[in-house]
PDB file of N, CA, C, O and CB in Angstrom:
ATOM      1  N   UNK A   1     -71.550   7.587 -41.487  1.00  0.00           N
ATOM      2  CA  UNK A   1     -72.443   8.687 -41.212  1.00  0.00           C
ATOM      3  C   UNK A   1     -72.274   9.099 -39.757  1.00  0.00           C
ATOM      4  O   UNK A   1     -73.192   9.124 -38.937  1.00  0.00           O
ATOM      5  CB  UNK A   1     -73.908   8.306 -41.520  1.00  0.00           C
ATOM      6  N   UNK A   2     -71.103   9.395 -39.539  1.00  0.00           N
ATOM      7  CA  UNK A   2     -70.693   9.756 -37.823  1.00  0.00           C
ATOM      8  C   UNK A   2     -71.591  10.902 -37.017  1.00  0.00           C
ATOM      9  O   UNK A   2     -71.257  11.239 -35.881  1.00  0.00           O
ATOM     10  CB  UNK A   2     -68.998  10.433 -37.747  1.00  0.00           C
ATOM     11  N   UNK A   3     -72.879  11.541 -37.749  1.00  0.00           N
ATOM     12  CA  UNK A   3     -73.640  12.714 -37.052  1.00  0.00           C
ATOM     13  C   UNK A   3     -75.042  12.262 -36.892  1.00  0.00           C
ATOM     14  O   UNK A   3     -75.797  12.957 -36.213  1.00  0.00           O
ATOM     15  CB  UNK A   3     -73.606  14.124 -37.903  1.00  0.00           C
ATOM     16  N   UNK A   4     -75.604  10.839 -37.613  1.00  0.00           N
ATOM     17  CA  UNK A   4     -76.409   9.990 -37.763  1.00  0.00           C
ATOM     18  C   UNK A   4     -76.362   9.454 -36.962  1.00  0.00           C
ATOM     19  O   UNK A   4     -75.239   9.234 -36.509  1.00  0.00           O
ATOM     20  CB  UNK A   4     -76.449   9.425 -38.556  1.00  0.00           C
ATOM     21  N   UNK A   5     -77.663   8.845 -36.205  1.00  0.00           N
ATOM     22  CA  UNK A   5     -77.570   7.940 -35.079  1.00  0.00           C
ATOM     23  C   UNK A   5     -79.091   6.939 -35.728  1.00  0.00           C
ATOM     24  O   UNK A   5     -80.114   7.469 -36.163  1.00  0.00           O
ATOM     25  CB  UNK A   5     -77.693   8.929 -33.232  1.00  0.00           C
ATOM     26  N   UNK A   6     -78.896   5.734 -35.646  1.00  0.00           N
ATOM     27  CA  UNK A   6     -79.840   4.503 -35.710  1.00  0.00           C
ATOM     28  C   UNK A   6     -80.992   4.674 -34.687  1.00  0.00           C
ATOM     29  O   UNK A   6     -80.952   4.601 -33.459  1.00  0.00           O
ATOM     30  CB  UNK A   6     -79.026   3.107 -35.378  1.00  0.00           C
ATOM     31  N   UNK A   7     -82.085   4.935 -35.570  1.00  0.00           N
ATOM     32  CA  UNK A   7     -83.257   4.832 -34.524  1.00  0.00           C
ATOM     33  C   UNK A   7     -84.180   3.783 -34.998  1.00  0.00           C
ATOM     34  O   UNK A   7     -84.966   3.879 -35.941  1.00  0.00           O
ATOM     35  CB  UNK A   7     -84.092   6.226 -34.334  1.00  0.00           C
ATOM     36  N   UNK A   8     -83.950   2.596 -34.094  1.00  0.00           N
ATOM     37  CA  UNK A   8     -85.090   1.564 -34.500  1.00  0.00           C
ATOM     38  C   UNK A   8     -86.449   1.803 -34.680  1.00  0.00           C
ATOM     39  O   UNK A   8     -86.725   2.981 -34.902  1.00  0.00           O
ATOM     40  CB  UNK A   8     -85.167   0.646 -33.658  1.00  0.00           C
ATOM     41  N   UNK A   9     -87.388   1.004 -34.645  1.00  0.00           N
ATOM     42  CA  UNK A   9     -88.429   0.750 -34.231  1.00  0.00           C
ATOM     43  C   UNK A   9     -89.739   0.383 -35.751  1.00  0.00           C
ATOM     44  O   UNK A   9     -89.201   0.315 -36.856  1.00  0.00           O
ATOM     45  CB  UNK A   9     -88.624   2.042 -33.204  1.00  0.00           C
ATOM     46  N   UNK A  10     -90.965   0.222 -35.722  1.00  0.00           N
ATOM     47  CA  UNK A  10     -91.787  -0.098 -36.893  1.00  0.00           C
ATOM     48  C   UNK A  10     -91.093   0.559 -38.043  1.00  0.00           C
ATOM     49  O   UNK A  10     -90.955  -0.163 -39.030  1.00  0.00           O
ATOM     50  CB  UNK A  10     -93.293   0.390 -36.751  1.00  0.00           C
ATOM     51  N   UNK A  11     -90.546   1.989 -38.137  1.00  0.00           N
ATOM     52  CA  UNK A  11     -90.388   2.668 -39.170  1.00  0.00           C
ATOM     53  C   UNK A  11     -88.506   2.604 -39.090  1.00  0.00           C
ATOM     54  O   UNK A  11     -88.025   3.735 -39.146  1.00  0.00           O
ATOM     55  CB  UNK A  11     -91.308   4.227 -39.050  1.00  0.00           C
ATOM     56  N   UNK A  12     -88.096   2.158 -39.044  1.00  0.00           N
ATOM     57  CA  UNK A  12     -86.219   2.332 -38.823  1.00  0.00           C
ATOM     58  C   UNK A  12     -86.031   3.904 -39.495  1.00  0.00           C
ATOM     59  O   UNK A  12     -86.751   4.355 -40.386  1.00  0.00           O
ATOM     60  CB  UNK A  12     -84.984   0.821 -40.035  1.00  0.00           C
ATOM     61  N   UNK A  13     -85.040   4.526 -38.935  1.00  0.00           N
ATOM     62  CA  UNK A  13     -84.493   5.711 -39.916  1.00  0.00           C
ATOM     63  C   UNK A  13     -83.302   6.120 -39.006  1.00  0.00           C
ATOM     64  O   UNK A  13     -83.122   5.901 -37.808  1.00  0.00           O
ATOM     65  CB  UNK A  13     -85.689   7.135 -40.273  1.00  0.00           C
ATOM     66  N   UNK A  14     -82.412   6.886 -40.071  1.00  0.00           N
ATOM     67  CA  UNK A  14     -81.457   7.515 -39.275  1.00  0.00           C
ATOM     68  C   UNK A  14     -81.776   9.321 -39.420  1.00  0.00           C
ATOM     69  O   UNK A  14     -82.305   9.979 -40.316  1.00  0.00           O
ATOM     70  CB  UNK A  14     -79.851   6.963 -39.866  1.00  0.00           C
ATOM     71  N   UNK A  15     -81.238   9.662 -38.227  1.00  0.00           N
ATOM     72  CA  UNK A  15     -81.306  10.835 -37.237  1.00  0.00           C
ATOM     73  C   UNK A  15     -80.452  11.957 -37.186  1.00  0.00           C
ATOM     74  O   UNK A  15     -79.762  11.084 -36.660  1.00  0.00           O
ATOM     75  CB  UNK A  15     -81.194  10.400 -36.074  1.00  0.00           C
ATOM     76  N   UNK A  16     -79.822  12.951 -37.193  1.00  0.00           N
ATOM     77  CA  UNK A  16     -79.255  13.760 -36.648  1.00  0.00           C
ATOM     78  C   UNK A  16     -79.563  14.861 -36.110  1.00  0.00           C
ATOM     79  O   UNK A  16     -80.694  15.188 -36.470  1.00  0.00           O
ATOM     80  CB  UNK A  16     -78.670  13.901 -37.137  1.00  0.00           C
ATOM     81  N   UNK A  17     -79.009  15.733 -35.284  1.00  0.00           N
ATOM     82  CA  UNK A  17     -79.100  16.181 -34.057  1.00  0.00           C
ATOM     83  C   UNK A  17     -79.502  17.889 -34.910  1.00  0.00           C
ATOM     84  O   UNK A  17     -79.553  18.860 -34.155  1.00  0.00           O
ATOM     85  CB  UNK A  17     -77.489  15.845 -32.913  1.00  0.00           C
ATOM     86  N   UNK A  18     -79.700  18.067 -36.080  1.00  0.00           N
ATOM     87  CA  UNK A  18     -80.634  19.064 -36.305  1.00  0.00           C
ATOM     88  C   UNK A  18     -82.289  18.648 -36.930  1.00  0.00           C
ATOM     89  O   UNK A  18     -83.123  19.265 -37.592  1.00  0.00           O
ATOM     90  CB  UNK A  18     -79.852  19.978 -37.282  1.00  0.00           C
ATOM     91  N   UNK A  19     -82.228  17.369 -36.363  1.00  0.00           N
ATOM     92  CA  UNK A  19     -83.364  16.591 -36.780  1.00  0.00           C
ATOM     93  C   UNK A  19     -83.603  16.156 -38.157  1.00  0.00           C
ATOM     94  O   UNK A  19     -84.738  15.826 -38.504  1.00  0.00           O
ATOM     95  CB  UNK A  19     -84.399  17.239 -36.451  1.00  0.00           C
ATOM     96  N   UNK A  20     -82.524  16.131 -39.038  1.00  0.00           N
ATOM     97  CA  UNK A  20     -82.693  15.372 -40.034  1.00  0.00           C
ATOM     98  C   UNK A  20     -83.009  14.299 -40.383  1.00  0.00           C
ATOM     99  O   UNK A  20     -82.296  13.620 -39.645  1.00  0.00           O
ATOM    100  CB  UNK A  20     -82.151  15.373 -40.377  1.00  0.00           C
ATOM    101  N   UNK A  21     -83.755  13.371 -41.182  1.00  0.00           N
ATOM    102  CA  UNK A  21     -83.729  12.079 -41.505  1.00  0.00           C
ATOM    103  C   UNK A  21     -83.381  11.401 -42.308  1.00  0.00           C
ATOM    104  O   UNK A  21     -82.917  12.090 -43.217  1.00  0.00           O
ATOM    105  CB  UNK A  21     -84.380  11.766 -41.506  1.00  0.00           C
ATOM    106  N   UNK A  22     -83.331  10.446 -42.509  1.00  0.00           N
ATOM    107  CA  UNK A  22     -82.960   9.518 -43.544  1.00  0.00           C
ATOM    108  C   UNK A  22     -84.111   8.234 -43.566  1.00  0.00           C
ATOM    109  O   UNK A  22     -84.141   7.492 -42.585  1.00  0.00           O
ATOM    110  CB  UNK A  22     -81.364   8.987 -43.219  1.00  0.00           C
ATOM    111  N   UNK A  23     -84.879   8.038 -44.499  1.00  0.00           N
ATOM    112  CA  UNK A  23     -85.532   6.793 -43.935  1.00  0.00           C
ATOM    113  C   UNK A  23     -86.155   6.323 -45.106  1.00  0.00           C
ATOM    114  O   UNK A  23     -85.847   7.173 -45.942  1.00  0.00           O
ATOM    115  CB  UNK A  23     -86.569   6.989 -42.709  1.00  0.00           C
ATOM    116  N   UNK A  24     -86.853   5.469 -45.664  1.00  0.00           N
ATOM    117  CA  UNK A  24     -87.198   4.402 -46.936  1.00  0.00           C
ATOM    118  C   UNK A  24     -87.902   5.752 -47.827  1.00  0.00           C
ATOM    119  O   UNK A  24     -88.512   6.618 -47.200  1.00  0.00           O
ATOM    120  CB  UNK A  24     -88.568   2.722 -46.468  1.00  0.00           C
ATOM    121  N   UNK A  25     -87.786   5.816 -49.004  1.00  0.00           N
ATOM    122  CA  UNK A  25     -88.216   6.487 -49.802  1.00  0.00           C
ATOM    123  C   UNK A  25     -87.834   8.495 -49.639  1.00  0.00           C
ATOM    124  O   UNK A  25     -88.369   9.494 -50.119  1.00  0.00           O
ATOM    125  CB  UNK A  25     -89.665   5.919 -49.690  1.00  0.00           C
ATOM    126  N   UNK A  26     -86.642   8.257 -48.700  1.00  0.00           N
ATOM    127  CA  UNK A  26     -86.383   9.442 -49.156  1.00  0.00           C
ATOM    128  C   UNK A  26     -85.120   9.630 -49.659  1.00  0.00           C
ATOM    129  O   UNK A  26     -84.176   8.924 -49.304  1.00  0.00           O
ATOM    130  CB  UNK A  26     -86.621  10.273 -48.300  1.00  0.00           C
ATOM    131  N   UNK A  27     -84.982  10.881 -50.777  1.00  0.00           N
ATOM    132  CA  UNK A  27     -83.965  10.935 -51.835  1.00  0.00           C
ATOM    133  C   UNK A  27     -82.375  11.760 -50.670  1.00  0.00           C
ATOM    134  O   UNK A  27     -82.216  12.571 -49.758  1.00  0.00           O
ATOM    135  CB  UNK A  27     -84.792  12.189 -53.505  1.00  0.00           C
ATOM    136  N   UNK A  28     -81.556  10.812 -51.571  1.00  0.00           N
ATOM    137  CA  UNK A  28     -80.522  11.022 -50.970  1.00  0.00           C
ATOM    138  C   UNK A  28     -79.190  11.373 -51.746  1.00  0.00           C
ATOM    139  O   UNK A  28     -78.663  10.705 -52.636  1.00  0.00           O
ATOM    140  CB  UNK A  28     -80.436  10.016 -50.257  1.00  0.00           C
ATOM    141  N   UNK A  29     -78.727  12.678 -51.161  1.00  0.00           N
ATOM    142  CA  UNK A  29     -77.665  13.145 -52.250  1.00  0.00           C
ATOM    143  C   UNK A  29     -76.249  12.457 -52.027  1.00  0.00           C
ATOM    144  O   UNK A  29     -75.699  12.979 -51.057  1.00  0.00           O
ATOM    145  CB  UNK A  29     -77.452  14.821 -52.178  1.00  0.00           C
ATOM    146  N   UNK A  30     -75.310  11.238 -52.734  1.00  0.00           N
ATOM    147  CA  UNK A  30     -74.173  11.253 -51.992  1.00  0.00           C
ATOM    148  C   UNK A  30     -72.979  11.404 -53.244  1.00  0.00           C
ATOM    149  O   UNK A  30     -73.161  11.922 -54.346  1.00  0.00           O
ATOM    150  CB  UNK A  30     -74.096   9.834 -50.983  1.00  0.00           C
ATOM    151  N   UNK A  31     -72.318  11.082 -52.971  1.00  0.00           N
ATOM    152  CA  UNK A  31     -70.823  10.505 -53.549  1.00  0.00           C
ATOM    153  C   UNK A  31     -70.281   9.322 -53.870  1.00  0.00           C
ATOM    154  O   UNK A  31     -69.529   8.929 -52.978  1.00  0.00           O
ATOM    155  CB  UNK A  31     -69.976  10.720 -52.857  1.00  0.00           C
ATOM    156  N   UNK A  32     -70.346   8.729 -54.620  1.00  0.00           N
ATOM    157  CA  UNK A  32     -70.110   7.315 -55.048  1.00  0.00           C
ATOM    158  C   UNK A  32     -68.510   7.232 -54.996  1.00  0.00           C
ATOM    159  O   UNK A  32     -67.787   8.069 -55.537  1.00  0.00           O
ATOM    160  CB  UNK A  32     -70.778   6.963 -56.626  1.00  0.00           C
ATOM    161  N   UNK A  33     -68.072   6.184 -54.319  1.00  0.00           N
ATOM    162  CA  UNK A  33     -66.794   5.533 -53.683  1.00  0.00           C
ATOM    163  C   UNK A  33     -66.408   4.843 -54.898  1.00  0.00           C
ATOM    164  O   UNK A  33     -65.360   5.059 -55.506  1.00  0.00           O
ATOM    165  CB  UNK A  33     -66.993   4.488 -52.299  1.00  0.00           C
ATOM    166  N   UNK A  34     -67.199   4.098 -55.188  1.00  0.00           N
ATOM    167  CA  UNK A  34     -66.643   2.502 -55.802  1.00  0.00           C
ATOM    168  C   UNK A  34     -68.030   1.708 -56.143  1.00  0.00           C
ATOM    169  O   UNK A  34     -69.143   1.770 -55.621  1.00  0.00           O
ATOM    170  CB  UNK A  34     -65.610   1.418 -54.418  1.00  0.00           C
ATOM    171  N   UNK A  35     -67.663   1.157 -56.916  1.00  0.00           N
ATOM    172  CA  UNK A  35     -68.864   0.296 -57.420  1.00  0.00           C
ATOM    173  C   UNK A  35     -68.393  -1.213 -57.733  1.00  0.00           C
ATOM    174  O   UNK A  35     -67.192  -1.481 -57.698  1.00  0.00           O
ATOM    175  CB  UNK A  35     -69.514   0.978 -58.829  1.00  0.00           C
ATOM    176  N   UNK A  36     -69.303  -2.139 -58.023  1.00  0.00           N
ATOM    177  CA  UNK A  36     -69.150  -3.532 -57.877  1.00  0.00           C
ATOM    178  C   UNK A  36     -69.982  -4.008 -58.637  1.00  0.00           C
ATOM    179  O   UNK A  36     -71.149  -3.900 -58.260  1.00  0.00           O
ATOM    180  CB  UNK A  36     -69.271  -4.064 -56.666  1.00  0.00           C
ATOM    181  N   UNK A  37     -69.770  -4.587 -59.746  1.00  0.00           N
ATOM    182  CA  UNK A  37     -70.769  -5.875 -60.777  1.00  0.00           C
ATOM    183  C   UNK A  37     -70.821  -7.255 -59.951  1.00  0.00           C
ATOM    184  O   UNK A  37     -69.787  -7.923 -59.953  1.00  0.00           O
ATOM    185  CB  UNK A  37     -69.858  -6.372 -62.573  1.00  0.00           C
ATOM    186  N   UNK A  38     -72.028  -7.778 -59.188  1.00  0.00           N
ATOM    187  CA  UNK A  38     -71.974  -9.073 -58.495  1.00  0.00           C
ATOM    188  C   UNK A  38     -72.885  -9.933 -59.656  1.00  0.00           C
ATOM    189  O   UNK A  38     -74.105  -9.779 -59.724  1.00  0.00           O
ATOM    190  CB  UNK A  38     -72.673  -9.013 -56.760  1.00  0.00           C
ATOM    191  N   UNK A  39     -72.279 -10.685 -60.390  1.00  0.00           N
ATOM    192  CA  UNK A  39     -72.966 -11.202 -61.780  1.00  0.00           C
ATOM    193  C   UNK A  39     -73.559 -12.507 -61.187  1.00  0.00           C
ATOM    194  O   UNK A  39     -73.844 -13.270 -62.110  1.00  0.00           O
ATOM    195  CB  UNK A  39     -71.799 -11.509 -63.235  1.00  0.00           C
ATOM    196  N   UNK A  40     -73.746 -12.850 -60.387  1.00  0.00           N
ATOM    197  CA  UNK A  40     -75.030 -13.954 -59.602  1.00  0.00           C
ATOM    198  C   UNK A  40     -76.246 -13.512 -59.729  1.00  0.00           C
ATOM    199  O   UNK A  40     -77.228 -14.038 -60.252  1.00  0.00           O
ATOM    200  CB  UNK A  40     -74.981 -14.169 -57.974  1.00  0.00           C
ATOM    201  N   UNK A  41     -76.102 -12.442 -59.182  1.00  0.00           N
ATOM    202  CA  UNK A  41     -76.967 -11.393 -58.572  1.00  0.00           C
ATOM    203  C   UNK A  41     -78.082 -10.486 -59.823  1.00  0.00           C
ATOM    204  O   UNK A  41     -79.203  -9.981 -59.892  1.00  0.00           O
ATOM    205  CB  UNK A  41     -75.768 -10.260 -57.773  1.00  0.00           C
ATOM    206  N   UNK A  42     -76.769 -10.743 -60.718  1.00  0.00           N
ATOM    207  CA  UNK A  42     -77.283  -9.424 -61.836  1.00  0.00           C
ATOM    208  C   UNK A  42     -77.548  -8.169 -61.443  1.00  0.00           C
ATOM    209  O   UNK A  42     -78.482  -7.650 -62.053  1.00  0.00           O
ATOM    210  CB  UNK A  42     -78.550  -9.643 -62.512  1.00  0.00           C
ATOM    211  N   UNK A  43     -76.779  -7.201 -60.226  1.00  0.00           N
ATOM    212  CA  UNK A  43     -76.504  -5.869 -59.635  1.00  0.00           C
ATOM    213  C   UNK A  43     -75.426  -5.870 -59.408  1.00  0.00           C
ATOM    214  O   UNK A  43     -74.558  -6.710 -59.174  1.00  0.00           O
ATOM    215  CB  UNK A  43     -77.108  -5.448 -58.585  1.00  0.00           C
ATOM    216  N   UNK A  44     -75.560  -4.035 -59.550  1.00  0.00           N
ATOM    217  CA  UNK A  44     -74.284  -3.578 -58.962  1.00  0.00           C
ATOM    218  C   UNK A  44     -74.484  -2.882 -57.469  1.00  0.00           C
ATOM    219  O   UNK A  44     -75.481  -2.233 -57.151  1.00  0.00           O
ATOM    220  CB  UNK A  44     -73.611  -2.515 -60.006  1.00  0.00           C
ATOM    221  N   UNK A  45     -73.354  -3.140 -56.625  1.00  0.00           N
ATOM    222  CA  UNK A  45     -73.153  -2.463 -55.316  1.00  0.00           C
ATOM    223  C   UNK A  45     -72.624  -1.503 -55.518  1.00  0.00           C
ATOM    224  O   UNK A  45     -71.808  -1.420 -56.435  1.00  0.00           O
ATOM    225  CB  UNK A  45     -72.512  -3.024 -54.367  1.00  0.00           C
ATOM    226  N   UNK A  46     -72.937  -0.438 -54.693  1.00  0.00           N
ATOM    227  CA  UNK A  46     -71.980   0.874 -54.267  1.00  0.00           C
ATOM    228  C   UNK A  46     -71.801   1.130 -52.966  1.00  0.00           C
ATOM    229  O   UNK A  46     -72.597   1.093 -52.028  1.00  0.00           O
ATOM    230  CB  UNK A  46     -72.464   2.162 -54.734  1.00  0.00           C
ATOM    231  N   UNK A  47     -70.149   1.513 -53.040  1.00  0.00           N
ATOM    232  CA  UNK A  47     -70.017   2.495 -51.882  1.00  0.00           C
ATOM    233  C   UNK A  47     -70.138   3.532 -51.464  1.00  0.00           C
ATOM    234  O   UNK A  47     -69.051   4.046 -51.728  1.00  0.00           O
ATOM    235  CB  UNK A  47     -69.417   2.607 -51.601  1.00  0.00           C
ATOM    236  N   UNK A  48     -70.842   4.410 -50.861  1.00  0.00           N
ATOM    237  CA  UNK A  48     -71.622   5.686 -51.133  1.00  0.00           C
ATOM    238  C   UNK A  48     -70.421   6.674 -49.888  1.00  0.00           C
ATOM    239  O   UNK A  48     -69.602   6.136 -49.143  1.00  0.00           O
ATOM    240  CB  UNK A  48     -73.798   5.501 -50.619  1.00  0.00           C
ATOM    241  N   UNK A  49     -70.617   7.794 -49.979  1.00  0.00           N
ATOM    242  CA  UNK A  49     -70.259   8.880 -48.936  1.00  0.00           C
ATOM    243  C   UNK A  49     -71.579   9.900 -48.664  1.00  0.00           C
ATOM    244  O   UNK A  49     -72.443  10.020 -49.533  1.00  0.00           O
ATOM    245  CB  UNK A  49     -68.895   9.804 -49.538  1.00  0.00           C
ATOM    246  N   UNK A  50     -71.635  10.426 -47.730  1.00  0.00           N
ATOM    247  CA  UNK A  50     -72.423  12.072 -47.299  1.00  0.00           C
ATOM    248  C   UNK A  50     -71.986  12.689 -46.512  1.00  0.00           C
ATOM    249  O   UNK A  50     -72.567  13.402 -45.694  1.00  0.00           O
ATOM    250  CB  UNK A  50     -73.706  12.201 -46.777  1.00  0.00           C
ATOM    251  N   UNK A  51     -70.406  12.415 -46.711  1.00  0.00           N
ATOM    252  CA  UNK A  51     -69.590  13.456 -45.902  1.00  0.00           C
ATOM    253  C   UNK A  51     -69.010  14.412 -47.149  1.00  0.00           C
ATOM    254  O   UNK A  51     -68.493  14.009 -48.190  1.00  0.00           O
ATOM    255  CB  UNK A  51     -68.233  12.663 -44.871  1.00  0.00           C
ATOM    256  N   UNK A  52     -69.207  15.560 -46.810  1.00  0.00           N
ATOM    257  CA  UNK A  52     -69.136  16.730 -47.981  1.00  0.00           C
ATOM    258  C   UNK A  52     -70.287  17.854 -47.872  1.00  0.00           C
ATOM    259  O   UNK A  52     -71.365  17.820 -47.280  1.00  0.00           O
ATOM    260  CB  UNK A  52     -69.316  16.005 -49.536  1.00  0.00           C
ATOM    261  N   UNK A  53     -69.717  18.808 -48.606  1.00  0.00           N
ATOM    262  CA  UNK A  53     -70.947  19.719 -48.665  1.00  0.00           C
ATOM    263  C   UNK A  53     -71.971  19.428 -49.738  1.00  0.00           C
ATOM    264  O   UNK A  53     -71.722  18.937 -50.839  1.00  0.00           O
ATOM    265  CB  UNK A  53     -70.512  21.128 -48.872  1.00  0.00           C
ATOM    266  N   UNK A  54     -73.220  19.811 -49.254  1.00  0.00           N
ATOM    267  CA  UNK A  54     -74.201  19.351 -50.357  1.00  0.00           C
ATOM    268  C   UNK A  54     -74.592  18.309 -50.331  1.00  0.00           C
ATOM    269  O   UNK A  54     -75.509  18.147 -51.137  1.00  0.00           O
ATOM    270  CB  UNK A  54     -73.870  19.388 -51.488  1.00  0.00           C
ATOM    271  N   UNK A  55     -74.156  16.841 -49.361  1.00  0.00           N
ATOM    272  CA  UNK A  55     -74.063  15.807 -49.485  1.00  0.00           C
ATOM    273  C   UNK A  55     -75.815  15.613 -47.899  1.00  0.00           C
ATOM    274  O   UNK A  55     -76.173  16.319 -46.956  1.00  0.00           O
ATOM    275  CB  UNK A  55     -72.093  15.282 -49.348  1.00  0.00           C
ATOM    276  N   UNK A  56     -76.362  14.161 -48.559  1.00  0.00           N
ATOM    277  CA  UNK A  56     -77.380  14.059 -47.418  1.00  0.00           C
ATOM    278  C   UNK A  56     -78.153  14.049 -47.900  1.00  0.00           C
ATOM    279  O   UNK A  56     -78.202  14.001 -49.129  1.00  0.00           O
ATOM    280  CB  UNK A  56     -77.576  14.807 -46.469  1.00  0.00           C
ATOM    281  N   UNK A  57     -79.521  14.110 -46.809  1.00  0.00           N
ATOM    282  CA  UNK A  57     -81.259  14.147 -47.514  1.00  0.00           C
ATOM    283  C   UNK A  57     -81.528  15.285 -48.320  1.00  0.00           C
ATOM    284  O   UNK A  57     -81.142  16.359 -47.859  1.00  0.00           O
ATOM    285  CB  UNK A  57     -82.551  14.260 -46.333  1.00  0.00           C
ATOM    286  N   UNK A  58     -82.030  15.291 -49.284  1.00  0.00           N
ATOM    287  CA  UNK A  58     -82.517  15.931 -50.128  1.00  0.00           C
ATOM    288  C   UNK A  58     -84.198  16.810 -49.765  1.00  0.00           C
ATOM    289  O   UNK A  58     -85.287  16.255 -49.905  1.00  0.00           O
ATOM    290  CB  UNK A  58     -82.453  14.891 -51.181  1.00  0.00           C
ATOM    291  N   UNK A  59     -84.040  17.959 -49.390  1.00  0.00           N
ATOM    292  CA  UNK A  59     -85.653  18.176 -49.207  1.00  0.00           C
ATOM    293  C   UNK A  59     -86.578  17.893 -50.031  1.00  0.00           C
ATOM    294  O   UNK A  59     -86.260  17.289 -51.056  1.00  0.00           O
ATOM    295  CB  UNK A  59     -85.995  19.326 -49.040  1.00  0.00           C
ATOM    296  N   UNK A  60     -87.906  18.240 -49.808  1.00  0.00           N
ATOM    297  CA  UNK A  60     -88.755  18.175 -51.336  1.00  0.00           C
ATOM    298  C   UNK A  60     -88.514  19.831 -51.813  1.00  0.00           C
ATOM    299  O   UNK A  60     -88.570  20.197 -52.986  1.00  0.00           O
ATOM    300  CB  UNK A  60     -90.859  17.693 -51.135  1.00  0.00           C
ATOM    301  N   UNK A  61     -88.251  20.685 -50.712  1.00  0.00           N
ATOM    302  CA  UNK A  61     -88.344  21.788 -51.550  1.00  0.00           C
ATOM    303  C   UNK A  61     -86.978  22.314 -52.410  1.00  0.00           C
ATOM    304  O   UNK A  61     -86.894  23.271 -53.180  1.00  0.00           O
ATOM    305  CB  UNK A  61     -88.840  22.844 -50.655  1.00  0.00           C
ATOM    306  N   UNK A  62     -86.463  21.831 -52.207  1.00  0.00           N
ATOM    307  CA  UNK A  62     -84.980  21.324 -53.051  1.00  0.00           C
ATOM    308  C   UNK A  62     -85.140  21.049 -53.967  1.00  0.00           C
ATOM    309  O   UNK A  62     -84.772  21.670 -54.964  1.00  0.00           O
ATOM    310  CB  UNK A  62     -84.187  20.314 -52.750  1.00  0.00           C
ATOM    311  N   UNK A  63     -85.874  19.806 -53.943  1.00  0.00           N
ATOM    312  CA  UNK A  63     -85.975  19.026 -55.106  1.00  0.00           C
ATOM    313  C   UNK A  63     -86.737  20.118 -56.515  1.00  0.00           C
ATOM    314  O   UNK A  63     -86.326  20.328 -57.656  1.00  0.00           O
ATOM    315  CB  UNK A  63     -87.000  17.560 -54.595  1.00  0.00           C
ATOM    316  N   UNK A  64     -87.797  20.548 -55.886  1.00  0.00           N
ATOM    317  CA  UNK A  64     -89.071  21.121 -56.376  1.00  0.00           C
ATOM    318  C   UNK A  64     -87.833  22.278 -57.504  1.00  0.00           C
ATOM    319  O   UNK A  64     -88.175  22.597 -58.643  1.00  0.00           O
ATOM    320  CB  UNK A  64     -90.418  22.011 -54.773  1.00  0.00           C
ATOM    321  N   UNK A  65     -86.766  22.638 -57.027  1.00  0.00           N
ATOM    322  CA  UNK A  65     -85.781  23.656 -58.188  1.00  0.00           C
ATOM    323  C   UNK A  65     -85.107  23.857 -59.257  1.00  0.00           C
ATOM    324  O   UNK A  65     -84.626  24.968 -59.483  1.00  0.00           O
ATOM    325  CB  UNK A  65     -85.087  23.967 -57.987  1.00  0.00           C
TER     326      UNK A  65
END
């Protein structure tokens, strides 16, 4: 996420410089890389992208369409 920057603190989230966020409970549009069955676990991993168009946080008023 090279336009994202890590902002710690009580609430963690990531950032970019038109003030976007990223942070726990919000919906996120990406691109799936690759995936992984870890059968210990009983999940699967993914490798995600949000480099692309269309790709990233999802508004609510987006969503709402």
């Amino acid at each position: 996420m090279p336009d994202y920057r890590y902002v710690p603190g009580e609430n963690p989230l990531f950032m970019n410089e038109k003030m976007s966020k990223i942070e726990k409970d919000v919906v996120v549009r990406c691109i799936v890389m690759g995936t992984k069955w870890i059968e210990a676990e009983r999940e699967f991993q993914a490798l995600v992208s949000l480099e692309g168009d269309y790709l990233g946080p999802v508004s609510d008023e987006a969503s709402l369409h």
